[in-house]
C-alpha positions as CSV (number, residue, x, y, z in Angstrom):
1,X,-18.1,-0.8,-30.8
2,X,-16.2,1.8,-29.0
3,X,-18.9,2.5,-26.1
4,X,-18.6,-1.3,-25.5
5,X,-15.3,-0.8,-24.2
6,X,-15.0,0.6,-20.6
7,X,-11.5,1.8,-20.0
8,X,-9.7,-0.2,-17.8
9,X,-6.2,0.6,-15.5
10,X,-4.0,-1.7,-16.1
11,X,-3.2,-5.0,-13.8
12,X,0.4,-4.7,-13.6
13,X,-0.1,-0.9,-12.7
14,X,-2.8,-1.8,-10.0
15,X,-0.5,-4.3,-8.6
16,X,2.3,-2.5,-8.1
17,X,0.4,0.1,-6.5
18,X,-1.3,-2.4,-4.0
19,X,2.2,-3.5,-3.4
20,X,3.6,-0.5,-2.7
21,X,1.0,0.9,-0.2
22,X,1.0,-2.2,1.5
23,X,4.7,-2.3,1.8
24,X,4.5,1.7,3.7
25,X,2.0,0.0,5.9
26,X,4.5,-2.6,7.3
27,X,7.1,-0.6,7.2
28,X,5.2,2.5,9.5
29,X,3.6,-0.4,11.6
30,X,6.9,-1.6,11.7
31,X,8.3,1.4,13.1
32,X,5.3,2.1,15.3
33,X,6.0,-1.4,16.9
34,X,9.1,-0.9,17.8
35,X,8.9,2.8,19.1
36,X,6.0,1.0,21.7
37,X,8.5,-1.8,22.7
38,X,11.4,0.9,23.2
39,X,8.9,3.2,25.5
40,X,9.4,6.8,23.6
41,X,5.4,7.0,23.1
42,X,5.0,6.5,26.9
């Protein structure tokens, strides 16, 4: 019965970890944005 079961990670866990790199992402885009608008790359 044992070898039946795979182990699994668990949703919530996933989730907030999907949530969380997501959220970096917007935030550095966001940044990134408004460094282009402001000129400091340039």
């Amino acid at each position: 019965m044992d070898k039946d079961k795979k182990y699994k990670a668990p949703q919530g866990t996933v989730a907030l970890v999907i949530v969380y790199i997501l959220l970096i992402i917007a935030l550095w885009g966001s940044a990134y944005l408004t460094m282009l608008s402001r000129g400091v790359t340039g």
